[in-house]
DOFI-350393 format. One record per residue (C-alpha): residue in three letters; x, y, z; residue number from 0. Coordinates in pm, whole numbers, plus 50000, padded with zeros to 5 digits. Each point is the difference from the previous one (the first is absolute). Example, Ala and Ser with C-alpha at 12.3 -4.5 7.8 and 13.67 -1.06 7.14 Angstrom:
! residues 2
<r->ALA east->51230 north->49550 up->50780 k->0>
<r->SER east->50137 north->50344 up->49934 k->1>
END
This chain:
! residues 331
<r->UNK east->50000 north->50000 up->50000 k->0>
<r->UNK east->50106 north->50339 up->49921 k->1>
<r->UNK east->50076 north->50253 up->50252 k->2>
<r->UNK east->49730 north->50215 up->50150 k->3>
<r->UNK east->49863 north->50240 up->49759 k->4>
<r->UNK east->49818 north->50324 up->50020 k->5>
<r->UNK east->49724 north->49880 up->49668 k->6>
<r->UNK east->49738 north->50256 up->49829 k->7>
<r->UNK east->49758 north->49840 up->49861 k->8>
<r->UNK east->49807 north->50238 up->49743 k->9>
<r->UNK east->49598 north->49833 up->49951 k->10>
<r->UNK east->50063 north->49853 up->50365 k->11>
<r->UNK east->49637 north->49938 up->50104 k->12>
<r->UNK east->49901 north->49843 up->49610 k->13>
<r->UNK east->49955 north->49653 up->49982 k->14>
<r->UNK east->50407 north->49933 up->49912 k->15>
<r->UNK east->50109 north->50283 up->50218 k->16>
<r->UNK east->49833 north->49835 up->50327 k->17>
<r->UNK east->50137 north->49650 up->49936 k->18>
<r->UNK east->50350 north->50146 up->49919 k->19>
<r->UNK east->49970 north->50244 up->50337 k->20>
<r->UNK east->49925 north->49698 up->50208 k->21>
<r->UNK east->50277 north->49766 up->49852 k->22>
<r->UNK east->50290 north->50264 up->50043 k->23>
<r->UNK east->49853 north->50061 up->50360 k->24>
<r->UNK east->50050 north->49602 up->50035 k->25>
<r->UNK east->50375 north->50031 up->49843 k->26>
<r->UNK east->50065 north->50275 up->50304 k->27>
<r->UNK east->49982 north->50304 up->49801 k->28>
<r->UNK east->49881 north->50310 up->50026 k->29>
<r->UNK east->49717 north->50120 up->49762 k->30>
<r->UNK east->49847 north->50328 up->49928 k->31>
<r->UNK east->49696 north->49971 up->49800 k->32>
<r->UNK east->49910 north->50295 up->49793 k->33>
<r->UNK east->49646 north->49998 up->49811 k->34>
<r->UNK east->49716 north->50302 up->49919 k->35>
<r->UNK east->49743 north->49711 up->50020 k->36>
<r->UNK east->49895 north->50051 up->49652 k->37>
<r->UNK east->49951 north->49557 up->49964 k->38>
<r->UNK east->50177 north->49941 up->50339 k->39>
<r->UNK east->49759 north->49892 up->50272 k->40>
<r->UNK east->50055 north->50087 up->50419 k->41>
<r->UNK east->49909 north->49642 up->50086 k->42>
<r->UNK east->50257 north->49851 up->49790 k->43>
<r->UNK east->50302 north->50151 up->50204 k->44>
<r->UNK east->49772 north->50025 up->50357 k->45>
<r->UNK east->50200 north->49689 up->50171 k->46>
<r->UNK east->50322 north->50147 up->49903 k->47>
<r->UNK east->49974 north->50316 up->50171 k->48>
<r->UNK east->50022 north->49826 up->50339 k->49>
<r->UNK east->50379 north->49934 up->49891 k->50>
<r->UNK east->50214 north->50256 up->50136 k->51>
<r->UNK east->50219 north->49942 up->49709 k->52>
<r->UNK east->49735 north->50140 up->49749 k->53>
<r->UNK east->49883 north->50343 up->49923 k->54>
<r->UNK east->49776 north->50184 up->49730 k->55>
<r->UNK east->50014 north->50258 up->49789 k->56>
<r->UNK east->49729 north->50131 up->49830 k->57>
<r->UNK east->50094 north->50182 up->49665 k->58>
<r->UNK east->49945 north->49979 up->49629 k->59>
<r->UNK east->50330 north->49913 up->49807 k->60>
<r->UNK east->49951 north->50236 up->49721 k->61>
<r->UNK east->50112 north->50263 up->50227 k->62>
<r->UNK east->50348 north->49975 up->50153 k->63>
<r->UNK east->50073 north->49872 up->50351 k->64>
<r->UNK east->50330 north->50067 up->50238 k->65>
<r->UNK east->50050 north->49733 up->50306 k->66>
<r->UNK east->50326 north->50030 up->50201 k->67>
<r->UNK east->50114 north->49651 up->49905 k->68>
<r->UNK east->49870 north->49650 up->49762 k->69>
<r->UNK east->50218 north->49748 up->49905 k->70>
<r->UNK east->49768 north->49800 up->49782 k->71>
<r->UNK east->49730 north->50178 up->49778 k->72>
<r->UNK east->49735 north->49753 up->49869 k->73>
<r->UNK east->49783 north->50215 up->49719 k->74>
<r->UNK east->49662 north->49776 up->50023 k->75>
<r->UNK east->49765 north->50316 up->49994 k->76>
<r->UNK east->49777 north->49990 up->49712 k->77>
<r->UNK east->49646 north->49864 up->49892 k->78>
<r->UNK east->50030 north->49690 up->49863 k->79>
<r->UNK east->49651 north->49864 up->49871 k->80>
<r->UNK east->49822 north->50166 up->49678 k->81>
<r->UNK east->49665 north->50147 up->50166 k->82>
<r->UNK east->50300 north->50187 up->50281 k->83>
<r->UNK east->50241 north->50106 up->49714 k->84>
<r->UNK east->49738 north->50076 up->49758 k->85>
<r->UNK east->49823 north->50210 up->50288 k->86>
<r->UNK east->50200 north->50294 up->49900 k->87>
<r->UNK east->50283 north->49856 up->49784 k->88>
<r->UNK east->50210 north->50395 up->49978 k->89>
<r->UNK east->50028 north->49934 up->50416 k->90>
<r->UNK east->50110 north->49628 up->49889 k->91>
<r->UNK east->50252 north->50106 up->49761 k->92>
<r->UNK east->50107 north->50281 up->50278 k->93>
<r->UNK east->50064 north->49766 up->50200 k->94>
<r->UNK east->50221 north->49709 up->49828 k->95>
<r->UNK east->50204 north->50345 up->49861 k->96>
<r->UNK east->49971 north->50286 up->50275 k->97>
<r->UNK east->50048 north->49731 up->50265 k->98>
<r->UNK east->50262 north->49775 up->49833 k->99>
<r->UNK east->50227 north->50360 up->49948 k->100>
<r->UNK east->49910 north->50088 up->50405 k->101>
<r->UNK east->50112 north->49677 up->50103 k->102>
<r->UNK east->50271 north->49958 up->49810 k->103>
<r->UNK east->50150 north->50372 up->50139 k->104>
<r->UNK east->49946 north->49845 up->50344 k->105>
<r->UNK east->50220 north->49706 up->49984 k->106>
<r->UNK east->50296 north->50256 up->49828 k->107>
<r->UNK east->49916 north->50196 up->50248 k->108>
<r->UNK east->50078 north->49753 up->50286 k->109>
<r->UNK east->50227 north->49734 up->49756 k->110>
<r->UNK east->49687 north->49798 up->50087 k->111>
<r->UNK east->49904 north->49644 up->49771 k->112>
<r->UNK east->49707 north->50050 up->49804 k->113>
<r->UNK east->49786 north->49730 up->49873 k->114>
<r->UNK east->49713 north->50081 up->49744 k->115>
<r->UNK east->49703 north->49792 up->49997 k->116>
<r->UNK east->49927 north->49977 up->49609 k->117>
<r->UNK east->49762 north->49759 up->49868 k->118>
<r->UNK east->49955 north->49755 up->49694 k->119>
<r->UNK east->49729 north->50321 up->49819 k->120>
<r->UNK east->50337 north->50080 up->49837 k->121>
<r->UNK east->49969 north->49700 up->49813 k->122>
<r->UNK east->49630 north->50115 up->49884 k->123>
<r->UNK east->49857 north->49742 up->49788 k->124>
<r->UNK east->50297 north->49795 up->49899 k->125>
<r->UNK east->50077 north->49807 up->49689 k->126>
<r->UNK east->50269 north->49800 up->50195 k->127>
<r->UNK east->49905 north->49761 up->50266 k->128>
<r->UNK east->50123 north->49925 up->50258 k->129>
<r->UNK east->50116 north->50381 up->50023 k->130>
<r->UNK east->50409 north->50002 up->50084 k->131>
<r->UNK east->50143 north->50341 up->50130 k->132>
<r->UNK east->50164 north->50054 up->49672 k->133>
<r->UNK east->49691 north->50036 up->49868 k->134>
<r->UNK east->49859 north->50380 up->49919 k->135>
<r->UNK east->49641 north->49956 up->49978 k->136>
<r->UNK east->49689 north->50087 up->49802 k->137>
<r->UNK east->49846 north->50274 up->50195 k->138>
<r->UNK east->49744 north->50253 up->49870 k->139>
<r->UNK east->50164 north->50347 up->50059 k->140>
<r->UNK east->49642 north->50184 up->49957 k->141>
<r->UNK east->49746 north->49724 up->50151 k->142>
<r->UNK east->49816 north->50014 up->50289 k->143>
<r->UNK east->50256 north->49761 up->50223 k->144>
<r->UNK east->50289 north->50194 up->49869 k->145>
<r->UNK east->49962 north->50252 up->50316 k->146>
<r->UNK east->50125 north->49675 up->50185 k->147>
<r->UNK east->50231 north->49832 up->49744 k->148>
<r->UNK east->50174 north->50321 up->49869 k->149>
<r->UNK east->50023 north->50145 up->50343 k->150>
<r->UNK east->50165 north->49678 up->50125 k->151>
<r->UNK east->50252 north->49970 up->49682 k->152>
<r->UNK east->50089 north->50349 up->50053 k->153>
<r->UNK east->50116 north->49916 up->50373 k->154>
<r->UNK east->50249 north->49755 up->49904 k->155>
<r->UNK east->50153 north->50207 up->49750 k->156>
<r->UNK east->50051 north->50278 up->50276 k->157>
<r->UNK east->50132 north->49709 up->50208 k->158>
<r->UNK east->50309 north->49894 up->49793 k->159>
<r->UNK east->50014 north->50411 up->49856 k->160>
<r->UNK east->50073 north->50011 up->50405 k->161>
<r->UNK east->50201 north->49747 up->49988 k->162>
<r->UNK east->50226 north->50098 up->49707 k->163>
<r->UNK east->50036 north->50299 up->50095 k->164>
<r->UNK east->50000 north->50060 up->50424 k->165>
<r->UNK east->50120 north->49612 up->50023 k->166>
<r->UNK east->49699 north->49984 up->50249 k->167>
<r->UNK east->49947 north->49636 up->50110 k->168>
<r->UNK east->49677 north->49891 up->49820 k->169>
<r->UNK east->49774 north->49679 up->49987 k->170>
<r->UNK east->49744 north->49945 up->49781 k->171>
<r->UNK east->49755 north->49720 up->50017 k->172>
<r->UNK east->49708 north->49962 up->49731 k->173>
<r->UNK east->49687 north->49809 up->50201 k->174>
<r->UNK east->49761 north->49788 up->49836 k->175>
<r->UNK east->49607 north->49898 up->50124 k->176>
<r->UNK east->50041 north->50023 up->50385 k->177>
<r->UNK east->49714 north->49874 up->50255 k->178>
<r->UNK east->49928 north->49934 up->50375 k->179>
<r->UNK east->49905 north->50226 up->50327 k->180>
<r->UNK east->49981 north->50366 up->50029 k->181>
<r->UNK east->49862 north->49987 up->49635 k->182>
<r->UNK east->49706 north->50277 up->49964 k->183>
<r->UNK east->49707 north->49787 up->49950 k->184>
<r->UNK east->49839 north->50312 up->49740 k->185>
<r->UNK east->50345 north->50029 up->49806 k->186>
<r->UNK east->49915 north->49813 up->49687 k->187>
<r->UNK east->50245 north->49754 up->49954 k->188>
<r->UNK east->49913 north->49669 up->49895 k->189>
<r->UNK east->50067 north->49809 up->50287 k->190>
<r->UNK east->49773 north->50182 up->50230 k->191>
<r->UNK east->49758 north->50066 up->49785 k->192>
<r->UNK east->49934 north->49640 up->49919 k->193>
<r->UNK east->50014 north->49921 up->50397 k->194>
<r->UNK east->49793 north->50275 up->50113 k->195>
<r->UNK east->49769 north->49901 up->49703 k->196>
<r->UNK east->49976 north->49588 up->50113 k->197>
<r->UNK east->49983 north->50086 up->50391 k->198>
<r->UNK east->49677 north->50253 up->49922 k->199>
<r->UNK east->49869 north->49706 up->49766 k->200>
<r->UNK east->50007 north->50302 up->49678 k->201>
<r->UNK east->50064 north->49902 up->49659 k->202>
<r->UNK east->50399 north->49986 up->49950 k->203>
<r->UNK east->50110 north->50287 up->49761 k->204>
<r->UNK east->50162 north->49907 up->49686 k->205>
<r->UNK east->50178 north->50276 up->49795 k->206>
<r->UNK east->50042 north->49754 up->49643 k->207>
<r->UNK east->49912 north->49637 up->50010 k->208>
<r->UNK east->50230 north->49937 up->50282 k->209>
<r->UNK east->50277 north->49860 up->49774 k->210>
<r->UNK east->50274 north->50216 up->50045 k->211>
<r->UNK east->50281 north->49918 up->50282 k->212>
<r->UNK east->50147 north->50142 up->50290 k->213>
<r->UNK east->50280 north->49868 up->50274 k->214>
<r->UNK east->49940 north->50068 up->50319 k->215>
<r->UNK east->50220 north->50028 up->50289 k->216>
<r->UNK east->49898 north->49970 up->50346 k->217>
<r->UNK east->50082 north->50309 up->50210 k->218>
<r->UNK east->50246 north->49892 up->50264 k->219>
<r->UNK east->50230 north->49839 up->49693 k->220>
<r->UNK east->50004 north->50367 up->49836 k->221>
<r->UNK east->50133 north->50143 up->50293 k->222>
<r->UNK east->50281 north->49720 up->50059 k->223>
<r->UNK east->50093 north->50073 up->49662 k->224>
<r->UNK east->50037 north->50378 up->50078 k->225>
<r->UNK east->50197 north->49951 up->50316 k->226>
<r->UNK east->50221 north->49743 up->49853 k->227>
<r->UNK east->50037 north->50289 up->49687 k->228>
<r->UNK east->50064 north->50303 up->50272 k->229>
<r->UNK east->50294 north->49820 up->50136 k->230>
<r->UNK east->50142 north->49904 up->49689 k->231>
<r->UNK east->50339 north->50208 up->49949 k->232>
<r->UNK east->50060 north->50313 up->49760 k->233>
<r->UNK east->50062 north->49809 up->49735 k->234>
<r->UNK east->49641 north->49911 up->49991 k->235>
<r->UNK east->49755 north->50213 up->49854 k->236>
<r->UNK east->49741 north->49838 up->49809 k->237>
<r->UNK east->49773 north->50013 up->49856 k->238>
<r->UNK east->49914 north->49649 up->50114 k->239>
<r->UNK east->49637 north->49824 up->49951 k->240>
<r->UNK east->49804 north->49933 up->50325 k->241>
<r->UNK east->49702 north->49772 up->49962 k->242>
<r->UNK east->49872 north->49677 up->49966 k->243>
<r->UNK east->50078 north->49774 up->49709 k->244>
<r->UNK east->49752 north->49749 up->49973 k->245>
<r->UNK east->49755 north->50130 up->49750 k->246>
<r->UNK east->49556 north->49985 up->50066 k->247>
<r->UNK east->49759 north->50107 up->49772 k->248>
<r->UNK east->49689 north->50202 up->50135 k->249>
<r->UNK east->49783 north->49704 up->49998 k->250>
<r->UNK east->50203 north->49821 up->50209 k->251>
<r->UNK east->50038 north->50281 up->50238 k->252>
<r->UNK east->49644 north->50002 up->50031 k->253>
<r->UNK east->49920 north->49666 up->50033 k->254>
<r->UNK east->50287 north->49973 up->50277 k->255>
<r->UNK east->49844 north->50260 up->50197 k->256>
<r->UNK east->49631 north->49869 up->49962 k->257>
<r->UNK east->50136 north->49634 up->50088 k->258>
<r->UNK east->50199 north->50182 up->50302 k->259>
<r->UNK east->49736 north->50196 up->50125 k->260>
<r->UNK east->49708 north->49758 up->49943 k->261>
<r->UNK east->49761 north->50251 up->49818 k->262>
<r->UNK east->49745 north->49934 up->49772 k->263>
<r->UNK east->50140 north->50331 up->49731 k->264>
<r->UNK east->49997 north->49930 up->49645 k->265>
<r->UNK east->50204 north->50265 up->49752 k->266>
<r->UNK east->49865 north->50331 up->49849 k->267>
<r->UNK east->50203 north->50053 up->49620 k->268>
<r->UNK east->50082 north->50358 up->49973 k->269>
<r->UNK east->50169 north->50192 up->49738 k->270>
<r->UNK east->50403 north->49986 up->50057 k->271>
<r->UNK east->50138 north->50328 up->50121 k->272>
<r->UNK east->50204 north->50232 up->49760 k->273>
<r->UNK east->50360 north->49875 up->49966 k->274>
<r->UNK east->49927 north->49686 up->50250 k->275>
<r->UNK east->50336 north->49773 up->49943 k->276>
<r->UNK east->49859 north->49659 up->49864 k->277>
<r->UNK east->50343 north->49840 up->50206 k->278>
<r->UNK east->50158 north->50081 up->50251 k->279>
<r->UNK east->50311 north->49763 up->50182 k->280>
<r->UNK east->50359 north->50055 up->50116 k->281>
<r->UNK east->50303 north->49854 up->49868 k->282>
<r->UNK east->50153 north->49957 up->50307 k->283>
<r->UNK east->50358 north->49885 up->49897 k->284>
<r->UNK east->50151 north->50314 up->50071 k->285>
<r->UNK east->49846 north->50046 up->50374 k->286>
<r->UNK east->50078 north->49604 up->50097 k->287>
<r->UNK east->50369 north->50080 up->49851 k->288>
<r->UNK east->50069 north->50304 up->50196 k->289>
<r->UNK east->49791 north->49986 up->50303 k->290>
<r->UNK east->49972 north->49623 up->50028 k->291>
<r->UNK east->49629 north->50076 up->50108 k->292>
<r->UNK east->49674 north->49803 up->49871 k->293>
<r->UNK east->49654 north->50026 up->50054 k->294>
<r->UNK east->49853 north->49720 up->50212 k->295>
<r->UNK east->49641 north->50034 up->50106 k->296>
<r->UNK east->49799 north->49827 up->49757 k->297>
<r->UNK east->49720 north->50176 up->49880 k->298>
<r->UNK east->49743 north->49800 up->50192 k->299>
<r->UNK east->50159 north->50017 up->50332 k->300>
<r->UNK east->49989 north->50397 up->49970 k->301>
<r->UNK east->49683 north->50022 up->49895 k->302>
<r->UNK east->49833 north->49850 up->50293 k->303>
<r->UNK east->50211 north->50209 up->50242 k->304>
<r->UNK east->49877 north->50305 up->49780 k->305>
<r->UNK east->49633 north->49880 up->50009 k->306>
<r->UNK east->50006 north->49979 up->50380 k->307>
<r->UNK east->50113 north->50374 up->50002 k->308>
<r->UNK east->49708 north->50131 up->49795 k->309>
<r->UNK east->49778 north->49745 up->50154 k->310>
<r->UNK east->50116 north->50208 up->50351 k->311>
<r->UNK east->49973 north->50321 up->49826 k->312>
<r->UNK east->49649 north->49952 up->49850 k->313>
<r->UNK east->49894 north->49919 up->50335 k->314>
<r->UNK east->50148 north->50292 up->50186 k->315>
<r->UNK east->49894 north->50225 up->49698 k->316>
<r->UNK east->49622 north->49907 up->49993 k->317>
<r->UNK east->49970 north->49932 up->49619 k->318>
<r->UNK east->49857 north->49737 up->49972 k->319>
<r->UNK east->49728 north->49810 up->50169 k->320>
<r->UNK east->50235 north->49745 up->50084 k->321>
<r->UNK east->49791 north->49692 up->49827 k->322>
<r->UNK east->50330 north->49860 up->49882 k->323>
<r->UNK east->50127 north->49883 up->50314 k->324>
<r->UNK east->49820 north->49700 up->50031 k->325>
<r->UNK east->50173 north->49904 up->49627 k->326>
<r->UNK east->50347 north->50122 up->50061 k->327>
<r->UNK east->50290 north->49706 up->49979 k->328>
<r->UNK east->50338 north->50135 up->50026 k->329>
<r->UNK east->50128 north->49668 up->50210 k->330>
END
């Protein structure tokens, strides 16, 4: 384990901001969270304010911040499903840009490590599968996800500008389909909207007919792979593919969760979103190479830890009349 660190971690009460505040807590370290709650949610960081070794800030990124000392700067801060980036996608693309630029001053600033939490929208809808770093994408520069993919692809190249030029010690990591607690059951993505869906008994919504594919990596292997890529040395800098390799159509997703959950949901076909990737996996040679890190929560496994969290939320949250319990199986 690496000495004791003093960690900002920028989208600290979002759903991979909480998980990664608790595990460097674990590790011994100490952890600022900074986030304007714009997606971030009190409840997800409430047991971690009883450690004396956390603290939050709360501030928007796209203006600057001074703090008399950080060691480790983990940029997470930034909406990352389509109805929260689309919401106002200028304040998106402030964000990836404006915020990237803020936090990259900070860590020349204190000669801090920076790690940038891109994402596999640079890839857009790709025409090479699985999609290796080398890879450069097929993104739509004036479509309505581009607020997200642009904004994100624009980060990294500030990153190694950064790095070229201040030698500022830089990681970049490029996550793929992530799921588990702490995810905002009214965000959108697919795997809480098709658990949400089957626990309520709705109709499952399917954008397409369900054919195209996603990988999906459990939330506690993400942030093992983040860790593991923070205390890599200099050398280091990515960009390196975080995700889950083993590939699931839609339909099986949803079948999965209906099985999981015991629900009675069928699928609604819907119209496929503008500029929706039809694939979407890691190559994964790269990461295993350098960081020696894999994913290893089968999909199954996670789901049914996921479904008890929602299960628990819908309950606390009063939306829904709770006729699924009887029918839930997550043994």
């Amino acid at each position: 384990m690496s000495a004791q660190k003093i960690c900002l971690v920028t989208g600290g009460a979002g759903f991979l901001g909480s998980h990664l505040c608790a595990k460097l807590l674990q590790l011994g370290h100490i952890v600022i969270a900074l986030d304007n709650f714009y997606t971030g949610r009190e409840k997800n960081i409430a047991v971690l304010r009883q450690n004396k070794n956390f603290s939050l800030i709360t501030h928007d990124i796209i203006n600057p911040i001074q703090l008399n000392h950080v060691d480790w700067i983990f940029n997470l801060a930034c909406p990352a499903s389509p109805p929260h980036y689309q919401k106002d996608p200028i304040y998106t693309t402030k964000i990836s840009v404006l915020g990237a630029l803020n936090m990259l001053e900070l860590a020349r600033t204190h000669n801090a490590r920076i790690l940038q939490a891109s994402t596999s929208e640079v890839y857009g809808d790709p025409d090479v599968h699985p999609q290796p770093e080398s890879y450069r994408g097929a993104v739509n520069p004036i479509g309505v996800r581009a607020c997200y993919d642009e904004g994100k692809r624009c980060a990294e190249s500030l990153f190694f500008d950064y790095h070229r030029m201040y030698k500022t010690d830089i990681k970049v990591i490029r996550i793929f389909n992530t799921y588990g607690p702490n995810m905002d059951p009214d965000d959108g993505r697919v795997v809480s909207n098709f658990i949400i869906q089957a626990l309520k008994q709705e109709l499952i919504t399917m954008y397409g007919d369900g054919t195209q594919t996603r990988s999906f990596c459990y939330v506690d292997d993400l942030i093992a792979g983040i860790v593991t890529m923070m205390n890599t040395n200099h050398t280091v800098t990515g960009p390196l593919n975080l995700g889950n390799d083993t590939e699931f159509n839609l339909l099986q997703l949803a079948d999965m969760v209906i099985k999981l959950t015991g629900s009675s949901s069928t699928c609604a076909f819907k119209q496929l979103p503008s500029d929706d990737p039809r694939q979407r996996k890691p190559d994964l040679t790269l990461t295993k190479a350098t960081l020696g890190w894999a994913p290893q929560v089968q999909l199954e496994d996670g789901l049914k830890k996921t479904i008890v969290y929602f299960h628990e939320a819908l309950a606390l949250q009063n939306l829904t009349d709770k006729s699924y319990e009887k029918n839930i199986s997550i043994e």
